[in-house]
FIFI-554703 format. One record per residue (C-alpha): x, y, z. Coordinates in steps of 0.5 Angstrom, whole numbers, plus 500, padded with zeros to 3 digits. Example, Ala and Ser with C-alpha at 12.3 -4.5 7.8 and 13.67 -1.06 7.14 Angstrom:
REM FIFI-554703
+-----+-----+-----+
|   x |   y |   z |
+-----+-----+-----+
| 525 | 491 | 516 |
| 527 | 498 | 514 |
+-----+-----+-----+
END
This chain:
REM FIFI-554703
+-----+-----+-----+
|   x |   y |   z |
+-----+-----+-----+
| 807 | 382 | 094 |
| 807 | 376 | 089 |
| 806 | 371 | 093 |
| 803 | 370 | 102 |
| 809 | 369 | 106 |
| 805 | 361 | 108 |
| 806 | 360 | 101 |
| 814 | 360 | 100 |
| 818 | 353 | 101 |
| 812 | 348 | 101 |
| 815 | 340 | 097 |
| 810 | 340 | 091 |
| 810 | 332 | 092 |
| 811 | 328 | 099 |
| 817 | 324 | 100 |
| 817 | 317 | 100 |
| 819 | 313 | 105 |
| 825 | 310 | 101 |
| 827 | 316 | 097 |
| 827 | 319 | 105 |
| 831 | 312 | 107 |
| 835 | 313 | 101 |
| 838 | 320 | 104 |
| 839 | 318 | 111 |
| 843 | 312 | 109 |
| 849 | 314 | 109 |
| 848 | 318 | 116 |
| 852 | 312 | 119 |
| 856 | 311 | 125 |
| 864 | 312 | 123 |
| 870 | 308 | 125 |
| 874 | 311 | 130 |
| 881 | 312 | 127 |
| 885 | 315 | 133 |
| 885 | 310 | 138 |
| 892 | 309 | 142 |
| 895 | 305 | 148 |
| 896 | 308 | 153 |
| 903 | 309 | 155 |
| 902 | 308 | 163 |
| 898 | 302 | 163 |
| 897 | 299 | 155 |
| 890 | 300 | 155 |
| 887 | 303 | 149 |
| 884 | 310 | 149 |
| 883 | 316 | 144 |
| 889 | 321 | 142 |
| 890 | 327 | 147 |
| 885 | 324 | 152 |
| 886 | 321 | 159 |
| 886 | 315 | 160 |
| 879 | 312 | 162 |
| 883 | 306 | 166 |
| 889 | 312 | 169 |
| 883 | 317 | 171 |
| 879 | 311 | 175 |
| 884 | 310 | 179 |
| 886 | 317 | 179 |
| 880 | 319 | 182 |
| 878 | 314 | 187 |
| 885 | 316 | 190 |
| 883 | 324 | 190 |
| 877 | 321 | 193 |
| 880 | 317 | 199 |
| 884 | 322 | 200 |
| 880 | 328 | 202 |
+-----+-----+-----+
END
């Protein structure tokens, strides 16, 4: 064996904070880009998903009725 298995994968220098920074830079939130209105009551809501506002009162009337 050339080399010990603890010796493989080792930084030969420290990574700096701005070097580190640097890379997570563009780890960033993106812009939604799939909002919609709903058709029922005109609130917005993502593509192929319930209505938040539609499901509440949903809800609440499943809930009221059991």
């Amino acid at each position: 064996e050339l080399f010990p298995p603890w010796l493989l994968a080792v930084p030969k220098k420290k990574t700096s904070h701005s070097r580190k920074a640097m890379r997570s830079a563009n780890k960033g939130l993106k812009d939604k880009q799939n909002l919609v209105h709903c058709e029922a009551c005109g609130s917005p809501k993502l593509a192929h998903n319930l209505c938040p506002k539609c499901y509440r009162e949903l809800n609440i009337g499943w809930k009221a009725k059991n």
